[in-house]
N, CA and C atoms as an extended XYZ file, in Angstrom:
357
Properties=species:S:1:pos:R:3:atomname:S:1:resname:S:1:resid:I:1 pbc="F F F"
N         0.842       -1.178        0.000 N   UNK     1
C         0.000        0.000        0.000 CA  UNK     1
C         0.884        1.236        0.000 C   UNK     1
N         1.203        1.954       -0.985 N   UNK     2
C         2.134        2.777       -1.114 CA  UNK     2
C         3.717        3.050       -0.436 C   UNK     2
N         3.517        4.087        0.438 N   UNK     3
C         4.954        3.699        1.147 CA  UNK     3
C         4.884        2.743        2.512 C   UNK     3
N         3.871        3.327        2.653 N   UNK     4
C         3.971        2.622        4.215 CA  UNK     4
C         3.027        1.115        4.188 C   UNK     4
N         3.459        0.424        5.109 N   UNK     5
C         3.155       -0.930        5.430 CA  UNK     5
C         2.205       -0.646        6.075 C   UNK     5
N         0.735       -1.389        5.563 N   UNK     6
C        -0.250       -1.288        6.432 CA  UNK     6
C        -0.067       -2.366        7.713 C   UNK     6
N        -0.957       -1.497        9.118 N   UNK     7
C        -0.237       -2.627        9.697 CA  UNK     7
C        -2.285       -2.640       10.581 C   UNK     7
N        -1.995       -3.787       11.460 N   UNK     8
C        -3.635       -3.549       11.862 CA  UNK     8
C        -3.895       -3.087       12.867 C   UNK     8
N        -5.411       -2.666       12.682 N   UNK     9
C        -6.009       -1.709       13.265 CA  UNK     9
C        -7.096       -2.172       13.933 C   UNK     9
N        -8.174       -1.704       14.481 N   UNK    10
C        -9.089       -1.942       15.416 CA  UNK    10
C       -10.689       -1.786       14.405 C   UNK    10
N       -11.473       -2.342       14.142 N   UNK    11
C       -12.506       -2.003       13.299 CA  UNK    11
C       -13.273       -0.578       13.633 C   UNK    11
N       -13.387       -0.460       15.083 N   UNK    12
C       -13.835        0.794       15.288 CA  UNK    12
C       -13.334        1.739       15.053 C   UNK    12
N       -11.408        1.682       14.713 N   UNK    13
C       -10.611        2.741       14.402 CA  UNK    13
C       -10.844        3.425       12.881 C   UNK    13
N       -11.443        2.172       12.033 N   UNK    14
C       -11.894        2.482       10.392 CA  UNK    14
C       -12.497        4.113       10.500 C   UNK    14
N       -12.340        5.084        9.240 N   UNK    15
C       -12.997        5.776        9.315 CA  UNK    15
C       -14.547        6.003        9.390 C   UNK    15
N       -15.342        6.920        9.707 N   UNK    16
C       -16.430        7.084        9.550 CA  UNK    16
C       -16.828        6.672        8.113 C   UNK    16
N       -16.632        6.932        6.861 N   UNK    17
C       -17.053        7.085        5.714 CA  UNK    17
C       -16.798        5.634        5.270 C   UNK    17
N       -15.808        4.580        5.873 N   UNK    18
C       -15.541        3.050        5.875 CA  UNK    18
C       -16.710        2.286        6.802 C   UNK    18
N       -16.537        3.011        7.459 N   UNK    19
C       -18.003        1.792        8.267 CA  UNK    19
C       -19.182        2.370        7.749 C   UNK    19
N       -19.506        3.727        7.456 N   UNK    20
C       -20.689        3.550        6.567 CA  UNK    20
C       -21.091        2.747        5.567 C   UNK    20
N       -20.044        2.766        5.128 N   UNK    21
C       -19.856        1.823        3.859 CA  UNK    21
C       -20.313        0.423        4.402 C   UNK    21
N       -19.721       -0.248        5.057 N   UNK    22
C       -19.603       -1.422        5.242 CA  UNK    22
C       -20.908       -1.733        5.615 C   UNK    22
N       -21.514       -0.760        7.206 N   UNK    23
C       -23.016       -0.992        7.032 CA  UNK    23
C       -23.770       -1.340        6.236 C   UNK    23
N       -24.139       -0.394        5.438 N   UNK    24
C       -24.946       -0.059        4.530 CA  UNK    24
C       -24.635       -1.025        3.423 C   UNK    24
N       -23.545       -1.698        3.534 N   UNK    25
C       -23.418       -3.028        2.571 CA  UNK    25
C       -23.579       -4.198        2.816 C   UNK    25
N       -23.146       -4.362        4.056 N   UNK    26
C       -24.115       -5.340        4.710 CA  UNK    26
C       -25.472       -5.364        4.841 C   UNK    26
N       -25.988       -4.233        5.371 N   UNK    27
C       -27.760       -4.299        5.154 CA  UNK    27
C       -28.309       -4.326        3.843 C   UNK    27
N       -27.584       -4.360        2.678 N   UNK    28
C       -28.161       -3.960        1.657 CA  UNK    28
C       -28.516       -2.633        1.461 C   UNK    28
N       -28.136       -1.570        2.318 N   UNK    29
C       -28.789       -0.236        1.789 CA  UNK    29
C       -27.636        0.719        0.678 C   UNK    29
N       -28.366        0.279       -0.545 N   UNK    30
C       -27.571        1.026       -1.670 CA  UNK    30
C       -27.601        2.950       -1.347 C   UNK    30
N       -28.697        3.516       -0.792 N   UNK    31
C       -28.697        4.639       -0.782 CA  UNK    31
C       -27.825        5.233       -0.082 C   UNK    31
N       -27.886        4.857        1.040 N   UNK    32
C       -26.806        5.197        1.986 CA  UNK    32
C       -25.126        4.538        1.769 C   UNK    32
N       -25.089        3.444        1.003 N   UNK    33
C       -23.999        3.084        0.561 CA  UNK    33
C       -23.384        4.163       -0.663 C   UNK    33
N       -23.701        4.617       -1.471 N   UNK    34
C       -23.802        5.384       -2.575 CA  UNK    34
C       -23.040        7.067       -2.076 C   UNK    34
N       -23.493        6.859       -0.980 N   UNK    35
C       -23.402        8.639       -0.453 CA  UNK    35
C       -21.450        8.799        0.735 C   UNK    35
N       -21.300        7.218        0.371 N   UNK    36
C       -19.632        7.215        1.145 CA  UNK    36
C       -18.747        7.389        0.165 C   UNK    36
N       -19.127        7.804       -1.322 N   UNK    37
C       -18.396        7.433       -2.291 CA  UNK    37
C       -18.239        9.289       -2.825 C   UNK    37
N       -17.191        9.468       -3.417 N   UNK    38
C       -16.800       10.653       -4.521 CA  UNK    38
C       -17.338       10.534       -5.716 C   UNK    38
N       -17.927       11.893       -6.430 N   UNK    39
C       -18.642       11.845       -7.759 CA  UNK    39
C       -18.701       11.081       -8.517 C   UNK    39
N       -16.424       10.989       -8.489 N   UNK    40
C       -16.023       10.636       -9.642 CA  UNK    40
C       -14.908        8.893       -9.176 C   UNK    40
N       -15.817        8.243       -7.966 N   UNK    41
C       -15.369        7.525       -7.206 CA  UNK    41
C       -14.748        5.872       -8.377 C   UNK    41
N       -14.184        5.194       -8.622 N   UNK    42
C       -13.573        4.193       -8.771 CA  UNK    42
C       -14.123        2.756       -8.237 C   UNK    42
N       -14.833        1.749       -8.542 N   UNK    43
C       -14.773        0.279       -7.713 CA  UNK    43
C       -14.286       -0.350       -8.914 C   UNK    43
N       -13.428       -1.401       -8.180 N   UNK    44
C       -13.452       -2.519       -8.454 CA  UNK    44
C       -13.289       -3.873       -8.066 C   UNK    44
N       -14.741       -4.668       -9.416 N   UNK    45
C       -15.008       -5.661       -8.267 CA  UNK    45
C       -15.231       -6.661       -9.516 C   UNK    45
N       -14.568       -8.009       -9.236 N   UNK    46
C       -14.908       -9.671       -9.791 CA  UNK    46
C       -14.370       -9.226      -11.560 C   UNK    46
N       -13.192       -8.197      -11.538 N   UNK    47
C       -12.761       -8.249      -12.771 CA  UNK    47
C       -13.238       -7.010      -13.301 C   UNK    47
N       -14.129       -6.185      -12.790 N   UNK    48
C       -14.783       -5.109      -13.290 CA  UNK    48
C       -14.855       -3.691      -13.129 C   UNK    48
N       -14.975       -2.554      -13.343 N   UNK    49
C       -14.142       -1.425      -13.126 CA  UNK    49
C       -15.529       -0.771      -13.014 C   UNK    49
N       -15.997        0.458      -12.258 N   UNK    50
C       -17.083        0.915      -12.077 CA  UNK    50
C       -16.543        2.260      -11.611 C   UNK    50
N       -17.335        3.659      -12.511 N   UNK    51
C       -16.212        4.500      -12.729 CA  UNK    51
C       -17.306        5.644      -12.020 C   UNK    51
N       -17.641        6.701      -11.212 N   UNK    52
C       -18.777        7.505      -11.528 CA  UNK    52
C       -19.812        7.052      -10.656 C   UNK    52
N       -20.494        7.756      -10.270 N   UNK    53
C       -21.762        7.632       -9.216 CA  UNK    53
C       -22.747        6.810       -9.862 C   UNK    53
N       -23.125        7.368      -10.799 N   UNK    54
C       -23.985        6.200      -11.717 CA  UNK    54
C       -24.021        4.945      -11.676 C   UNK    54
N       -22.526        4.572      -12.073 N   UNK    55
C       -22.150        3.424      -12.378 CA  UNK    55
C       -21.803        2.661      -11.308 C   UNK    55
N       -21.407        3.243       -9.819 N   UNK    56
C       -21.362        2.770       -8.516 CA  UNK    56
C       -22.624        2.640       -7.667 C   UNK    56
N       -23.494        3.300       -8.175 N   UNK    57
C       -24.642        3.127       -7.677 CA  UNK    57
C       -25.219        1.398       -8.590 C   UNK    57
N       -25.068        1.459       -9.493 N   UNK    58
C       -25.654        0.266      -10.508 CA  UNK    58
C       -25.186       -0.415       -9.804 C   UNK    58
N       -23.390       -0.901       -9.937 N   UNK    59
C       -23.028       -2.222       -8.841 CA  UNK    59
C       -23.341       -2.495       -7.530 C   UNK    59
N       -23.741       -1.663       -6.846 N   UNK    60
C       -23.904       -1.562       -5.545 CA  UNK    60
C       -25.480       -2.294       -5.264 C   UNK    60
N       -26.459       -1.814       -6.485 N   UNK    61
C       -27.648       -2.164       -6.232 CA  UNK    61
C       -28.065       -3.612       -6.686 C   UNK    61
N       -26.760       -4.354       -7.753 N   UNK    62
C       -26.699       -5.497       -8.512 CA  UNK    62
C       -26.237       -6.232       -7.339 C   UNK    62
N       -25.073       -5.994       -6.598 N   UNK    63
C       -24.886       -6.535       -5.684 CA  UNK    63
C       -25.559       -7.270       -4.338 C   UNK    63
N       -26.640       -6.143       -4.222 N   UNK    64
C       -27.367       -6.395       -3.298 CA  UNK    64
C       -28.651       -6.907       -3.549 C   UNK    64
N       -28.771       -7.260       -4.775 N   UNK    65
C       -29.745       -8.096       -5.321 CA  UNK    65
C       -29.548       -9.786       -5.765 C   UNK    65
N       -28.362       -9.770       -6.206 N   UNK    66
C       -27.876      -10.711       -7.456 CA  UNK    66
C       -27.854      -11.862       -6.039 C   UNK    66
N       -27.545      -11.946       -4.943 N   UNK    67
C       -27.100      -13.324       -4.440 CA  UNK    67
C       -27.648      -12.870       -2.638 C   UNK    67
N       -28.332      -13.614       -1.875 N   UNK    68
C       -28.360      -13.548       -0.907 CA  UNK    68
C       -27.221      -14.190        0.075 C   UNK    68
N       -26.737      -12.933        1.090 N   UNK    69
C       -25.094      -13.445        1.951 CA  UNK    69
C       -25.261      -12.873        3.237 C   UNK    69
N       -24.539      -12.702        3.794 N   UNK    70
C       -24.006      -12.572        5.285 CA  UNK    70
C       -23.069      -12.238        4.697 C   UNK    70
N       -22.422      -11.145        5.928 N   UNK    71
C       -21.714      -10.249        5.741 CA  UNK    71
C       -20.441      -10.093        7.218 C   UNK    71
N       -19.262      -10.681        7.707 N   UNK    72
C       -19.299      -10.238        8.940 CA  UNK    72
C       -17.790       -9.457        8.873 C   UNK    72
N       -17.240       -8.058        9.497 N   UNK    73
C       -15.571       -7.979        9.217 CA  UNK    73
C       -15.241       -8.625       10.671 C   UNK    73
N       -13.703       -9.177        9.471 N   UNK    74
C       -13.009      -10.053       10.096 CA  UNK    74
C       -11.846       -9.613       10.680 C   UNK    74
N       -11.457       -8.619        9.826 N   UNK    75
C       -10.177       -7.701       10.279 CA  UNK    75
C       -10.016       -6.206        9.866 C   UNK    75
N        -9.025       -5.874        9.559 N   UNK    76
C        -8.485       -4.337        9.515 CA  UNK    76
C        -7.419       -3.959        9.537 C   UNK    76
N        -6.958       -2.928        8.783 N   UNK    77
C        -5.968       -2.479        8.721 CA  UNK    77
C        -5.706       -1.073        8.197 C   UNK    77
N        -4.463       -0.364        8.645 N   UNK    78
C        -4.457        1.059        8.018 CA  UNK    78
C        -2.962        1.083        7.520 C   UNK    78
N        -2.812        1.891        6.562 N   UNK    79
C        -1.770        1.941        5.551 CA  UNK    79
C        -1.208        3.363        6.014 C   UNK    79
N        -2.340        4.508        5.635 N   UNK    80
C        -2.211        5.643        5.543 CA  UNK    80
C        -3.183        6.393        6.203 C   UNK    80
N        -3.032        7.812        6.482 N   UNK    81
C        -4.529        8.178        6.527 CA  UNK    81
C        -5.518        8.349        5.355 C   UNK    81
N        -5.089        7.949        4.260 N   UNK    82
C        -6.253        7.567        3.144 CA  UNK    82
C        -6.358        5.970        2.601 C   UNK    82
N        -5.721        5.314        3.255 N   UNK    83
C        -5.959        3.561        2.783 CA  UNK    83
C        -5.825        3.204        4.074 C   UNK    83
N        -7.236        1.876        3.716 N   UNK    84
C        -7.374        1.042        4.684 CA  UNK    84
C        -7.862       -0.102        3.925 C   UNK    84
N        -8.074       -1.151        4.741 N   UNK    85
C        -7.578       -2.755        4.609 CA  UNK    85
C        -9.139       -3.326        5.022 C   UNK    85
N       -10.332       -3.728        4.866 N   UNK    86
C       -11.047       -4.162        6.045 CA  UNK    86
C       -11.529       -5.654        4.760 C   UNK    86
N       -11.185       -6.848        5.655 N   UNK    87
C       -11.238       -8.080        5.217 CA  UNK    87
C       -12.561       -8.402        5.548 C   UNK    87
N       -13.789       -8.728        4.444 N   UNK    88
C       -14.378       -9.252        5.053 CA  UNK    88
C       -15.249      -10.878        4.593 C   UNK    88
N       -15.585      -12.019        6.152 N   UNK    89
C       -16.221      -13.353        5.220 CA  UNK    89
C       -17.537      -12.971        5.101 C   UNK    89
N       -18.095      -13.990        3.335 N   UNK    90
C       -19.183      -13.828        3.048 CA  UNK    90
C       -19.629      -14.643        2.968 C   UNK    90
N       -21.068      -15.159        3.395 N   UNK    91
C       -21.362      -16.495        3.092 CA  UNK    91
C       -22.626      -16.272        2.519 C   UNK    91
N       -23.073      -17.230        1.386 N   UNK    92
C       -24.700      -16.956        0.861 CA  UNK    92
C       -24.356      -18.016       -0.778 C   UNK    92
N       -26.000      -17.723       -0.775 N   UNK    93
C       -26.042      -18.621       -2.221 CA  UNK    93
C       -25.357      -18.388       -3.607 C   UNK    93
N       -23.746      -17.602       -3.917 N   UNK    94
C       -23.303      -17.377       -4.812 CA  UNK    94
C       -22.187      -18.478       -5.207 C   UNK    94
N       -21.412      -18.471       -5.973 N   UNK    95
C       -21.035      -19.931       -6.542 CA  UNK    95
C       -19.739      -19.725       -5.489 C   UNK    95
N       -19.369      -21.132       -5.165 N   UNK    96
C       -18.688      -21.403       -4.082 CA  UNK    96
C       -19.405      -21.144       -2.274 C   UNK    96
N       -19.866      -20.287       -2.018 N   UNK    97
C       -21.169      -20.261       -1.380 CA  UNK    97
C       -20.051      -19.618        0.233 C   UNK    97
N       -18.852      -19.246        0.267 N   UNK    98
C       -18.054      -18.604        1.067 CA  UNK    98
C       -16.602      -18.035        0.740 C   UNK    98
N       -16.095      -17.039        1.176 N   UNK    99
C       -15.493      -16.357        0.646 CA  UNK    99
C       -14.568      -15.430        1.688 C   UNK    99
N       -13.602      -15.425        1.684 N   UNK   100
C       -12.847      -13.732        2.212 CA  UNK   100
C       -12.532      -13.365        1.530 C   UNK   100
N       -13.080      -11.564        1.227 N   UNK   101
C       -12.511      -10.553        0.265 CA  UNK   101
C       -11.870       -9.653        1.173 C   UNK   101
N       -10.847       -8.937        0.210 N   UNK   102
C       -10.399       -7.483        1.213 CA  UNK   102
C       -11.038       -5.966        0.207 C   UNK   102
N       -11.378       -5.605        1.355 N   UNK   103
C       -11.911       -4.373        0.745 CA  UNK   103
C       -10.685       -3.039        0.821 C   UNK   103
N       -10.287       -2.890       -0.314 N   UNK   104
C        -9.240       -2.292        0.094 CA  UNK   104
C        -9.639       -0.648       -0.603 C   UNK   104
N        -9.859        0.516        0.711 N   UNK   105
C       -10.316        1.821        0.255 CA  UNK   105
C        -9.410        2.528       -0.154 C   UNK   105
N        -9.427        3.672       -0.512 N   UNK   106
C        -8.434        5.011       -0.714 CA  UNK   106
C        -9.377        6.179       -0.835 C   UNK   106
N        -8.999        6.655        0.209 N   UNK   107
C        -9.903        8.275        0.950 CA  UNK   107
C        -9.798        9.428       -0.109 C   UNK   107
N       -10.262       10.301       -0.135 N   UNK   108
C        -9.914       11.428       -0.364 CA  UNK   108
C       -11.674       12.771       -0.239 C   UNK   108
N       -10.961       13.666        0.622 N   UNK   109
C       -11.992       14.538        1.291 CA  UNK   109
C       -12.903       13.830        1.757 C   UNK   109
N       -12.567       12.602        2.809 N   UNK   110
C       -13.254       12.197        3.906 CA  UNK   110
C       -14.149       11.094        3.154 C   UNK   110
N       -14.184       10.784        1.473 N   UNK   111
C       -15.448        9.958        0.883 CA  UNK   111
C       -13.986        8.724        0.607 C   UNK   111
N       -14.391        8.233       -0.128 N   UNK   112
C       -14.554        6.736       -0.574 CA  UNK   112
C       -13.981        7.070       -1.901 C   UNK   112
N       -12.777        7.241       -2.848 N   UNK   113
C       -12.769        7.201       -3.722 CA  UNK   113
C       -12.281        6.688       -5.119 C   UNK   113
N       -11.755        5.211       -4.143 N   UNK   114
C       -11.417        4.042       -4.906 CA  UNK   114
C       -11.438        3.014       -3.807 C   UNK   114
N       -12.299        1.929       -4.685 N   UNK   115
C       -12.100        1.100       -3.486 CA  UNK   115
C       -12.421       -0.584       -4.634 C   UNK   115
N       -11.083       -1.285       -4.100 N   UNK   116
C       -10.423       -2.624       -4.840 CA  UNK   116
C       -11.504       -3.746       -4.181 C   UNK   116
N       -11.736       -4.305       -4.576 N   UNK   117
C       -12.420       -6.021       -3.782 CA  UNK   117
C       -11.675       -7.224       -4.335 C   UNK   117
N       -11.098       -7.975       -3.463 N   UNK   118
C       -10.417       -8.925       -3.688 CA  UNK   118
C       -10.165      -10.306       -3.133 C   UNK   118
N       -10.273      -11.587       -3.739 N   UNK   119
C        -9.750      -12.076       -2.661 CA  UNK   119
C        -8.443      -12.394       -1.598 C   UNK   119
C-alpha cells in the first residue's frame, strides 16, 4: 500500500465514511452506501471497473440483489490516513457459497474514492 506498510487496526478505528460503507453493505442499503463514495469515485469488483456515481450506484444495487449473503468484518488495517484494509467473510447462495474478500479503500476529502475487492 504505497509507502507505508499497512499494519492492523481496530474495526472501530476504520474511518467514519468506511463503516458507513460497510453498514450499509451489509444491510443492503444502496442509498446510503452510494453517499460514502466521490462523484467521480472508482470500484473494483470480480474483474470489473465501475467508474462515476452512476455506475457505482448500478453495482452496488446489482450486488445487493444478485445473491443472498451474510456479511461479517473479520479484520483491519491502516496503511495511511487515506488507505485502509477491512477483510471481510461472506457467506450466501453465490457460486462457491463462502469467501474472504479485502476491501481495500483510498480516501480522499473524507469519501470513498477508490475502493479494490479482492480475494
Amino acid at each position: 500500500m504505497h509507502q507505508d506498510q499497512p499494519r492492523p487496526t481496530t474495526p472501530d478505528a476504520l474511518p467514519e465514511v468506511v463503516t458507513r460503507y460497510l453498514k450499509a453493505h451489509r444491510a443492503h442499503d444502496t442509498a446510503t452506501a452510494v453517499t460514502a463514495f466521490t462523484g467521480d469515485a472508482t470500484v473494483i469488483d470480480d474483474g470489473n471497473t465501475y467508474k462515476g456515481t452512476a455506475a457505482v450506484e448500478g453495482w452496488l444495487g446489482r450486488s445487493a440483489t444478485e445473491f443472498t449473503y451474510t456479511i461479517h468484518l473479520t479484520d483491519a488495517w491502516q496503511g495511511d490516513a487515506t488507505h485502509y484494509i477491512a477483510t471481510q467473510h461472506l457467506e450466501g447462495n453465490f457460486p462457491g457459497g463462502a469467501v474472504d474478500l479485502r476491501y481495500r479503500f483510498t480516501l480522499r476529502d473524507d469519501l470513498i474514492d477508490r475502493l479494490v475487492i479482492e480475494p
